[in-house]
SEROGU-6291 format. One record per atom (N, C-alpha, C, O, CB): residue number from 1; residue in one letter; chain; atom name; x, y, z. Coordinates in steps of 0.001 Angstrom, whole numbers. Each point is the difference from the previous one (the first is absolute). Glycine has a CB too. Layout:
N
   seq   type   mol   atom        xx        yy        zz
   NUM      a     A     CA         X         Y         Z
...
# end
This chain:
117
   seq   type   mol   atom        xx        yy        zz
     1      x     A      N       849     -1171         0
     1      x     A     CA      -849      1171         0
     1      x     A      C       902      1244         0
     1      x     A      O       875       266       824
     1      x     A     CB     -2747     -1517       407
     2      x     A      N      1462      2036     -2416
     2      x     A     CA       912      1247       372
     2      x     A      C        13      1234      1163
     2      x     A      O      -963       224       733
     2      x     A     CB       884      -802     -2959
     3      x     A      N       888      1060      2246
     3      x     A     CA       154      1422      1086
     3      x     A      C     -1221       772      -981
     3      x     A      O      -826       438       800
     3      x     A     CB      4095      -136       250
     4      x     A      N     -3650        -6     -2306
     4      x     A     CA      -678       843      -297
     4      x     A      C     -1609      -459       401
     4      x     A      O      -739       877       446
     4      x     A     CB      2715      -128     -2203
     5      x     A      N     -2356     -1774      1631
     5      x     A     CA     -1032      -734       111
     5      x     A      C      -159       197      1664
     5      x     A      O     -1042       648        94
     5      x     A     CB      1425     -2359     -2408
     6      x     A      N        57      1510      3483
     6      x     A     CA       132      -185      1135
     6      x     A      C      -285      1802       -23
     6      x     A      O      -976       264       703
     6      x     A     CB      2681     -2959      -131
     7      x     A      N     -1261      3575     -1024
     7      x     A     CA       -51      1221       560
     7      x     A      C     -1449       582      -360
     7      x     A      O      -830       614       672
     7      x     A     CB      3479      -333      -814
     8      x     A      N     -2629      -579      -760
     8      x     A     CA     -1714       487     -1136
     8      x     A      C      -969      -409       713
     8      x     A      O     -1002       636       325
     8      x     A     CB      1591     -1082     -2752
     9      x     A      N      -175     -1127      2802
     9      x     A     CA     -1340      -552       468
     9      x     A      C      -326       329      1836
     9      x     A      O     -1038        73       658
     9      x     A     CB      1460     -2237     -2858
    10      x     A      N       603      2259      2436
    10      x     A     CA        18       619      1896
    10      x     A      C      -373      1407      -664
    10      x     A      O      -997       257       673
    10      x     A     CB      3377     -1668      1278
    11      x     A      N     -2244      2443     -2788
    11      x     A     CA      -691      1563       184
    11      x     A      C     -1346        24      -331
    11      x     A      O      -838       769       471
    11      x     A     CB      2823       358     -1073
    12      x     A      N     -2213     -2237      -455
    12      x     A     CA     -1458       100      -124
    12      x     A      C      -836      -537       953
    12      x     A      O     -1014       602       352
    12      x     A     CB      1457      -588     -2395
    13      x     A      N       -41     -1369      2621
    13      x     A     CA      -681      -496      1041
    13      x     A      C       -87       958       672
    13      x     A      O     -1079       573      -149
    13      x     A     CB      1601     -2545       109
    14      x     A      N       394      2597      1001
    14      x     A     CA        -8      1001      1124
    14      x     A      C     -1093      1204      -678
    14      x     A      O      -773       705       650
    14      x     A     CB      3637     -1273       402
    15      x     A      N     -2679       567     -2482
    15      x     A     CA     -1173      1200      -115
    15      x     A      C     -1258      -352       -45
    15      x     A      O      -883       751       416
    15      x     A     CB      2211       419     -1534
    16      x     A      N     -1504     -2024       752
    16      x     A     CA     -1477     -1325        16
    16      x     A      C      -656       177      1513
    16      x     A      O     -1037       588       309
    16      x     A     CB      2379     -2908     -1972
    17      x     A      N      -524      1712      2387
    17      x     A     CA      -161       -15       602
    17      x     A      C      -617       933       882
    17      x     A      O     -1062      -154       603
    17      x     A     CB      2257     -1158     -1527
    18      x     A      N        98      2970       955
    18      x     A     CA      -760       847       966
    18      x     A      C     -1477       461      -777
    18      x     A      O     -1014       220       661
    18      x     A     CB      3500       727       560
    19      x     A      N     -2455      -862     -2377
    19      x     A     CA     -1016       640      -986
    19      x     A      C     -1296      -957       155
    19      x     A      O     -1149       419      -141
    19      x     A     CB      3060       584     -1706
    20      x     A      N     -1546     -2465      2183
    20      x     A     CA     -1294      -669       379
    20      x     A      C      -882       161       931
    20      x     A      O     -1216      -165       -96
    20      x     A     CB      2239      -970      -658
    21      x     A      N       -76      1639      2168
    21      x     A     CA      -438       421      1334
    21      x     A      C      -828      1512       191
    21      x     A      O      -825       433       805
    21      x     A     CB      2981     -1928      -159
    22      x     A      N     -1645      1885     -1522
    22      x     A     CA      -870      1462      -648
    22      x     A      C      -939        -5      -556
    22      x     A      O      -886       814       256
    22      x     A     CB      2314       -48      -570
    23      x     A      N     -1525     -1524      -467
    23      x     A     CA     -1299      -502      -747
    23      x     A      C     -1046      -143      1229
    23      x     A      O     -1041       657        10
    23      x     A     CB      2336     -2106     -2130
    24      x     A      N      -972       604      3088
    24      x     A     CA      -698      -176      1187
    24      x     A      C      -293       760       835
    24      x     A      O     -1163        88       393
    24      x     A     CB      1828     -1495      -666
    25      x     A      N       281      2117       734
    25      x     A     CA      -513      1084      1444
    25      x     A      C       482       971      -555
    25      x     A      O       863       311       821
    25      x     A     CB      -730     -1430      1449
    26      x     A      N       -52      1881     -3126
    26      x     A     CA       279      1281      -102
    26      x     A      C     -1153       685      -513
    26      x     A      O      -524      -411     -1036
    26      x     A     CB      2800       -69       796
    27      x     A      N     -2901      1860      1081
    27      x     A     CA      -715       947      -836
    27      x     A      C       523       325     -1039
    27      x     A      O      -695       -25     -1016
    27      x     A     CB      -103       750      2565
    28      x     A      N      2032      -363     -1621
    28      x     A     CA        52       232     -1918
    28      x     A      C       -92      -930      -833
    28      x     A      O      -362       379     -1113
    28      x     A     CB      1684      1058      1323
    29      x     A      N     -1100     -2692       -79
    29      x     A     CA      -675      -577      -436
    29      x     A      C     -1371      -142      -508
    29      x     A      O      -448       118     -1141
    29      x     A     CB      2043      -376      2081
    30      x     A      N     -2051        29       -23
    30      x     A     CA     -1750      -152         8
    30      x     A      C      -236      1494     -1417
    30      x     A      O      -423      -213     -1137
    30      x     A     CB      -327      -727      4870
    31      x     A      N      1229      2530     -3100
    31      x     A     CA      -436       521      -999
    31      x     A      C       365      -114     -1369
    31      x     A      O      -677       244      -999
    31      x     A     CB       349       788      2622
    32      x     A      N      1648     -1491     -1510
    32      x     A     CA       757      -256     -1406
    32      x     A      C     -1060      -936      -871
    32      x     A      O      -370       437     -1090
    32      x     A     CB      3068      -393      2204
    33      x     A      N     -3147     -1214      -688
    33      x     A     CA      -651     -1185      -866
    33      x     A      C     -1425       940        54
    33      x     A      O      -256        78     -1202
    33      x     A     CB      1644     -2939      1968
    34      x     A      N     -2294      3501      -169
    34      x     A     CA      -855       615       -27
    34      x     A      C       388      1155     -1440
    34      x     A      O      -592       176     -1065
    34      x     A     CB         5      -882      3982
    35      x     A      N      1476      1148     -2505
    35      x     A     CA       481       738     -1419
    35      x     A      C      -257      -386     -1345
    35      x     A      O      -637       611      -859
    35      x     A     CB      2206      -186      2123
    36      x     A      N      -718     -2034     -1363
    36      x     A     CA       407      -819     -1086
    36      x     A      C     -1241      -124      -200
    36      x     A      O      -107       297     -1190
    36      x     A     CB      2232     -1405      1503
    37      x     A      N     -3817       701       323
    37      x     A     CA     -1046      -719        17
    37      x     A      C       200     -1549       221
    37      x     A      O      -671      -882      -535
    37      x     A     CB      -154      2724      -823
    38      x     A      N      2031     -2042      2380
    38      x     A     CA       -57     -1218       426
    38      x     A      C      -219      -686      1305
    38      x     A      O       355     -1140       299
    38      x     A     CB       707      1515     -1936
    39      x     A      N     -1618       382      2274
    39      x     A     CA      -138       -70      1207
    39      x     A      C      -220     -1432       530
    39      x     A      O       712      -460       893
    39      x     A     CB     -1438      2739     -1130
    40      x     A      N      -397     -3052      -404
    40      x     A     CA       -64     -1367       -25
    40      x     A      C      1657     -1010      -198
    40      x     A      O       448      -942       653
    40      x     A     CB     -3180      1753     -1721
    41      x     A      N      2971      -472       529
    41      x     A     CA      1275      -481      -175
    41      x     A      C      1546       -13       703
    41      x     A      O       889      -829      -191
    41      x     A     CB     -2347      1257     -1415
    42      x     A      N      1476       668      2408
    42      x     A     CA       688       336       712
    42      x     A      C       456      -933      1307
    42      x     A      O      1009       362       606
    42      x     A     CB     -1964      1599     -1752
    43      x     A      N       537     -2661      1411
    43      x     A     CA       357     -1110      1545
    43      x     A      C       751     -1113     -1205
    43      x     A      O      1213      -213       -12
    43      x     A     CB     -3948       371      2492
    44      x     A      N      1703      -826     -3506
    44      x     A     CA       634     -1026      -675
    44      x     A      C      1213       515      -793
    44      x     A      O       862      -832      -286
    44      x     A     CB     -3048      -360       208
    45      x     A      N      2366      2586      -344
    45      x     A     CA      1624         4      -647
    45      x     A      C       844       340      1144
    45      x     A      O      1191      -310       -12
    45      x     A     CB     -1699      1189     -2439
    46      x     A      N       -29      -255      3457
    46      x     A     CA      1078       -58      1715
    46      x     A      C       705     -1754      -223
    46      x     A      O      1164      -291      -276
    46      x     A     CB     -3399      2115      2671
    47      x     A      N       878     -2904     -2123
    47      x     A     CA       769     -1247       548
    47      x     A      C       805      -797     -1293
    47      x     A      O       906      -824       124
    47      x     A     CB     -2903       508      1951
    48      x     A      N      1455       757     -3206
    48      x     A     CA       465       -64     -1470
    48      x     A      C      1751       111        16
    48      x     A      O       877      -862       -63
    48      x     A     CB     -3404      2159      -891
    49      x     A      N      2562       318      1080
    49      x     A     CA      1526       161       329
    49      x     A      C       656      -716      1021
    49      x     A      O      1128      -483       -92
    49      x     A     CB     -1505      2458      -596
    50      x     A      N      -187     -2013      1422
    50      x     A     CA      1157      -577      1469
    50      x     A      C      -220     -1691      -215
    50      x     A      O       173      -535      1095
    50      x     A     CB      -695      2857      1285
    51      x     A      N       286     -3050     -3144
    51      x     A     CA      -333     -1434      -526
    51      x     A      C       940       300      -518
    51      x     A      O      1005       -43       708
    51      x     A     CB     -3168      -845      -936
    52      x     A      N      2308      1248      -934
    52      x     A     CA      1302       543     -1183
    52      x     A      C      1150       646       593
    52      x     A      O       960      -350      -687
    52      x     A     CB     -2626       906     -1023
    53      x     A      N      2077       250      2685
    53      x     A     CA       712      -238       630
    53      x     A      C       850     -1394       683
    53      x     A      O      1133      -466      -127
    53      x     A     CB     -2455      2451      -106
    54      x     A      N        74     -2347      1023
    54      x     A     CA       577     -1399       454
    54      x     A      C       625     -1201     -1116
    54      x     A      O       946      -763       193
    54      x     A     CB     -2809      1277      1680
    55      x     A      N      1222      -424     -2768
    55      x     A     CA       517      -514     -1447
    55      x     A      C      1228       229       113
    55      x     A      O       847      -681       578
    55      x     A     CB     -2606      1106     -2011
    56      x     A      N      1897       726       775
    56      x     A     CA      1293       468      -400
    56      x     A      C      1319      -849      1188
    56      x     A      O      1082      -520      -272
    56      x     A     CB     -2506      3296      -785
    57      x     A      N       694     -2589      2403
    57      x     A     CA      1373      -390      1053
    57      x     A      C       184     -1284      -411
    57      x     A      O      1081      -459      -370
    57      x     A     CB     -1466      1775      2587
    58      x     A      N     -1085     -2158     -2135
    58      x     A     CA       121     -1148      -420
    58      x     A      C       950      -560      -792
    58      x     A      O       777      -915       270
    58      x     A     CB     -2565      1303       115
    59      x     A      N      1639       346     -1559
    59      x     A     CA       680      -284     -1502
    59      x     A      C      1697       220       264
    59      x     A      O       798      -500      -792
    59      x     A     CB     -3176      1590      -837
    60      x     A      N      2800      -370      2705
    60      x     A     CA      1348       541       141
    60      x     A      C       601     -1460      1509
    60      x     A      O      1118      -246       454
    60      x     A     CB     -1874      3939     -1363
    61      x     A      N      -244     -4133      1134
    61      x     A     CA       383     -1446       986
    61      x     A      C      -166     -1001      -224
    61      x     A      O      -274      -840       857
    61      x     A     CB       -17      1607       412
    62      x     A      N       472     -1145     -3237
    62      x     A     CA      -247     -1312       -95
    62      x     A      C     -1113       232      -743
    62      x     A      O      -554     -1041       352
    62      x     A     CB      1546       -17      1623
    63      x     A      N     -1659      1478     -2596
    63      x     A     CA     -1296      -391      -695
    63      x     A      C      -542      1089     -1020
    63      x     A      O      -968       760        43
    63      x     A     CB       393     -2108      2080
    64      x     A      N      1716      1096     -3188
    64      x     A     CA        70       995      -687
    64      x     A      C     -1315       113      -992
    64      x     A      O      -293      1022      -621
    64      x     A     CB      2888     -1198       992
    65      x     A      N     -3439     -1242      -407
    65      x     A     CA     -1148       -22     -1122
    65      x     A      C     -1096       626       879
    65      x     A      O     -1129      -129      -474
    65      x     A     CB      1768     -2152     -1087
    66      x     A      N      -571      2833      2563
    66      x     A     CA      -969       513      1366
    66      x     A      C       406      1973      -539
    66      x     A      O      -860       779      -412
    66      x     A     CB      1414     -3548      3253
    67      x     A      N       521      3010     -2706
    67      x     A     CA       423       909      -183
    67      x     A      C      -105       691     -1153
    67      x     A      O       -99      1224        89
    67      x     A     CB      1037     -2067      1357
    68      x     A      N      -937       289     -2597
    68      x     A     CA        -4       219     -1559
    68      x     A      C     -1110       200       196
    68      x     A      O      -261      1195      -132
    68      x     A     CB      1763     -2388     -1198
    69      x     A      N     -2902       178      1775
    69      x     A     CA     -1617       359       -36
    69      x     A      C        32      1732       812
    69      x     A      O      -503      1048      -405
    69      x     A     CB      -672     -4277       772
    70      x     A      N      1888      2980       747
    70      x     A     CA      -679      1775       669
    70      x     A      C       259       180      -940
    70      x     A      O      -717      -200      -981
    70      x     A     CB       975      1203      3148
    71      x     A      N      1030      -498     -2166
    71      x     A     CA       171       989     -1360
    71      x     A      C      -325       150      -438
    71      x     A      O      -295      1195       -13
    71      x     A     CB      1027     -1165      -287
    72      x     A      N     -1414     -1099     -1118
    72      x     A     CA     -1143       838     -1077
    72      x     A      C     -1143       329       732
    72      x     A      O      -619       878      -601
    72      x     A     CB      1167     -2113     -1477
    73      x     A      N     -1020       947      2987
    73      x     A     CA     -1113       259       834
    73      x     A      C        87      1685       290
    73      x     A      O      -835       905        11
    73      x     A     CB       845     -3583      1120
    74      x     A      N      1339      2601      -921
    74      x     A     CA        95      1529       564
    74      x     A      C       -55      1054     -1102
    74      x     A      O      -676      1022      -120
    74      x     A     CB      2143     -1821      2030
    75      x     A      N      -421       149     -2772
    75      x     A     CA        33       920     -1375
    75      x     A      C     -1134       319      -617
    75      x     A      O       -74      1162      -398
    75      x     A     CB      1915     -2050       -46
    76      x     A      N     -3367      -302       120
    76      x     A     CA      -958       154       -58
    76      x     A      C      -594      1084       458
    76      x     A      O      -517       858      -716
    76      x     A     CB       810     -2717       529
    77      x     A      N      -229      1878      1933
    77      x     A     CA      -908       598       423
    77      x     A      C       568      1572      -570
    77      x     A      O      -757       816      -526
    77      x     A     CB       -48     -2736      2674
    78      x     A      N      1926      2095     -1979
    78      x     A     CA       404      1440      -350
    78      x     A      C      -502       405      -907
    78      x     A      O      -262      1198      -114
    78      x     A     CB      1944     -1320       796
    79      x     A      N     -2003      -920     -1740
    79      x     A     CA       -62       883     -1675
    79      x     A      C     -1382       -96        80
    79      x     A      O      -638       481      -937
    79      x     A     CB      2784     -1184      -853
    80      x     A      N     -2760       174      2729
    80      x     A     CA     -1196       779       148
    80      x     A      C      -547      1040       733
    80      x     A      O     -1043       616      -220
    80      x     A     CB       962     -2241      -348
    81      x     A      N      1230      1816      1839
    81      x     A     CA        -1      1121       491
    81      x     A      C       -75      1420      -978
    81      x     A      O      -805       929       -56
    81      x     A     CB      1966     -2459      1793
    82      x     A      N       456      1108     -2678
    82      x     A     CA      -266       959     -1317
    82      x     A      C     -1033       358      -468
    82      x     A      O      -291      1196         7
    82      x     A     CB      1718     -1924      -556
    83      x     A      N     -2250      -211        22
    83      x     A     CA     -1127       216      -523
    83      x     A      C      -705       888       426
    83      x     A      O      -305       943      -730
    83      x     A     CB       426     -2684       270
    84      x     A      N      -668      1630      2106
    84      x     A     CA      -538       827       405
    84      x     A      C       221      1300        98
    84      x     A      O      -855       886       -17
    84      x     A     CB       469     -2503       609
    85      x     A      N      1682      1747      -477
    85      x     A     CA        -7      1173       333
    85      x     A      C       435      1091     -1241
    85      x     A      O       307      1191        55
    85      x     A     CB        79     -2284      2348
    86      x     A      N      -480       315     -3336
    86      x     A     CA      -123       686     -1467
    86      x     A      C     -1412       288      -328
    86      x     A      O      -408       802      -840
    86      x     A     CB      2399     -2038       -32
    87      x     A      N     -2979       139      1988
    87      x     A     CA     -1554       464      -585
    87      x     A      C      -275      1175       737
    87      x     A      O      -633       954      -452
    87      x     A     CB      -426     -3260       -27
    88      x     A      N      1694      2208      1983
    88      x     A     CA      -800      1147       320
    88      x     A      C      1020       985      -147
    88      x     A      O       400       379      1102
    88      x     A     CB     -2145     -1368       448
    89      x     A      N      2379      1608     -2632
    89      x     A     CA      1007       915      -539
    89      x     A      C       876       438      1221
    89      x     A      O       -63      1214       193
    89      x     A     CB     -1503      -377     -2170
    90      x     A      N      2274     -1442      2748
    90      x     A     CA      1137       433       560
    90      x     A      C      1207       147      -636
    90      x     A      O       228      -701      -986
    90      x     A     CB     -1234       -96      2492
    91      x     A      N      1661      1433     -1190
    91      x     A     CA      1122       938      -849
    91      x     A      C       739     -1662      -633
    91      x     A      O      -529     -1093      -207
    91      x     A     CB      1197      4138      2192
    92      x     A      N       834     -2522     -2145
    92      x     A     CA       847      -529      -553
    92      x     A      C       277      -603      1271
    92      x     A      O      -410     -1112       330
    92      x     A     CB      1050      2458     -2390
    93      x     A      N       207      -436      2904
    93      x     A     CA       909       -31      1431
    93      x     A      C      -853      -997       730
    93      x     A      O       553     -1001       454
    93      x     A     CB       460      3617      -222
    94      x     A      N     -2714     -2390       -21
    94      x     A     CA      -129     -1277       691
    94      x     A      C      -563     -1022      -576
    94      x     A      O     -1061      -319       536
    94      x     A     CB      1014      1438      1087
    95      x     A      N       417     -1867     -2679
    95      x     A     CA      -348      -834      -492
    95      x     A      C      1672     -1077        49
    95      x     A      O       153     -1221        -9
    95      x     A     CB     -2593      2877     -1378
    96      x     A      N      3214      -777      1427
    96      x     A     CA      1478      -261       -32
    96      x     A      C       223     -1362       989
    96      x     A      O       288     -1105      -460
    96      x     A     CB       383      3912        57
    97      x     A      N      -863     -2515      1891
    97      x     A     CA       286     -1097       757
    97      x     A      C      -771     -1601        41
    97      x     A      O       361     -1003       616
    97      x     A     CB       309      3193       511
    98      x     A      N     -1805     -1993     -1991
    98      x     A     CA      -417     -1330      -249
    98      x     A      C       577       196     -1466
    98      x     A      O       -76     -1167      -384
    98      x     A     CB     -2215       549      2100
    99      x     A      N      2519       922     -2178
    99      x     A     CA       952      -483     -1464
    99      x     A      C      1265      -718       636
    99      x     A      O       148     -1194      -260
    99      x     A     CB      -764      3457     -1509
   100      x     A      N      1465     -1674      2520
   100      x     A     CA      1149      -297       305
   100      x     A      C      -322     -1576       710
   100      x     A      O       603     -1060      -173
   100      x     A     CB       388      3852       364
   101      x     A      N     -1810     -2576       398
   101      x     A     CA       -36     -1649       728
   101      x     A      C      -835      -904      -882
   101      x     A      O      -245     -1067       562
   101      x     A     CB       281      1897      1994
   102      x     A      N      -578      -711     -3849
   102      x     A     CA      -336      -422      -757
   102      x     A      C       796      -789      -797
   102      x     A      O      -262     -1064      -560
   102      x     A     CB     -1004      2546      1007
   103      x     A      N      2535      -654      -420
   103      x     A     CA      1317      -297      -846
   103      x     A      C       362      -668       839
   103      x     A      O      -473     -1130      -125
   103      x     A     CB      1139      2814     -1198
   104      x     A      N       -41     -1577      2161
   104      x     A     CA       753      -236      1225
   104      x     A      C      -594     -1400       353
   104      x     A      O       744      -716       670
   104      x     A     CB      -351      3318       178
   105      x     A      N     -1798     -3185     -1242
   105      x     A     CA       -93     -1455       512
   105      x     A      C        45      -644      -943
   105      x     A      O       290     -1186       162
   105      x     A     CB     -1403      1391      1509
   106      x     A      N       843       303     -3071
   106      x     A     CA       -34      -462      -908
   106      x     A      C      1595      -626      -439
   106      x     A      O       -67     -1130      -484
   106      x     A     CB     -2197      2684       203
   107      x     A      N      3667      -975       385
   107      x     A     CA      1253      -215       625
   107      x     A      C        55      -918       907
   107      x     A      O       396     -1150      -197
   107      x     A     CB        11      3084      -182
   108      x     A      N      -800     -1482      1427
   108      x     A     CA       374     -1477       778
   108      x     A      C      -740     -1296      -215
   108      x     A      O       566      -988       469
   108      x     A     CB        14      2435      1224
   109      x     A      N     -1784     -1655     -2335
   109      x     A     CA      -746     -1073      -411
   109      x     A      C       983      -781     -1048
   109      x     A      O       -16     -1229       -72
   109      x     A     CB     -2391      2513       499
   110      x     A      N      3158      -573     -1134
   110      x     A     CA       899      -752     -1308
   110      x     A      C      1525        89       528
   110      x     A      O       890      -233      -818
   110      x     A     CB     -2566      1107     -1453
   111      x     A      N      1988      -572      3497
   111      x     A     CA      1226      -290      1028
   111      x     A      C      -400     -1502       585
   111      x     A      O       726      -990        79
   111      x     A     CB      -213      3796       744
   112      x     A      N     -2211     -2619      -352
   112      x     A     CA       343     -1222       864
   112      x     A      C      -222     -1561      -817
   112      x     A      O       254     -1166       299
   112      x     A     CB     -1085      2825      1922
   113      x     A      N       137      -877     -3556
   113      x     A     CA      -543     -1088     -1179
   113      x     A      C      1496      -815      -607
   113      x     A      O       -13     -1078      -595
   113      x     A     CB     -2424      2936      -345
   114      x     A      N      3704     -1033      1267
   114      x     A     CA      1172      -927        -2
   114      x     A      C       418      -465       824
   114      x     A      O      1210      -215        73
   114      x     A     CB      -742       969     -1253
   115      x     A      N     -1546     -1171      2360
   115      x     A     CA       322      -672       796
   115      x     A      C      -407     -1347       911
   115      x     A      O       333      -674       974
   115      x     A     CB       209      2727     -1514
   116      x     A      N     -1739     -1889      -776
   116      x     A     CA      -552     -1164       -97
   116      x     A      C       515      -979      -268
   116      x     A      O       999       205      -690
   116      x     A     CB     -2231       758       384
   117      x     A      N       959     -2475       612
   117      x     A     CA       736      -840      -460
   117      x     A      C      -840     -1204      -705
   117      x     A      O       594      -944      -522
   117      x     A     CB      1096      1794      2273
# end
C-alpha cells in the first residue's frame, strides 16, 4: 500500500468523518440541507459519510475491496453534492469543496482498486 494512498485516505476519512457528525448535530447544518431542499436527507448523508469514512479506515487495515466501495460511494455522493449545488445556483467557490472531494475519492478508489487482489 502506498504512502500516497494511506495519506488521501486518512484526510478524507478524517473529513468524512467530522462532516458526518455535522450532518447530525449541527444547526448549520440543519439550515444548510434546509437551504439545499434536503432536509429529509440530511441524518442519512450524516451516517452515509461517517460509514464511508469507516470504509476508507477499513480499506487502509487490510480490506482494500471495502475501501475502494467507500470511495466510490463517497465520490458519488459528492458529484451529487455538485449537482446540487449547481441547481440551487451557488457560486463557483462553493461548489469547489465537494468537487475537490469528488476528485479526491474518485483517486483514491483507483489507488485502492490496485490493491485489490
Amino acid at each position: 500500500m502506498s504512502v500516497m494512498l494511506v495519506v488521501l485516505a486518512s484526510f478524507s476519512a478524517l473529513s468524512f468523518y467530522a462532516y458526518g457528525v455535522g450532518c447530525l448535530i449541527t444547526a448549520h447544518m440543519v439550515a444548510e440541507f434546509n437551504r439545499y431542499g434536503l432536509a429529509k436527507f440530511r441524518a442519512l448523508t450524516g451516517i452515509l459519510q461517517i460509514v464511508g469514512a469507516i470504509g476508507l479506515t477499513a480499506g487502509l487495515l487490510g480490506a482494500p475491496t471495502i475501501g475502494f466501495l467507500a470511495a466510490v460511494g463517497l465520490a458519488l455522493q459528492m458529484a451529487l453534492g455538485v449537482g446540487v449545488r449547481i441547481k440551487i445556483r451557488d457560486s463557483l467557490l462553493q461548489c469547489l469543496p465537494a468537487f475537490f472531494y469528488c476528485c479526491l475519492n474518485g483517486w483514491i478508489a483507483l489507488l485502492f482498486a490496485g490493491n485489490i487482489a
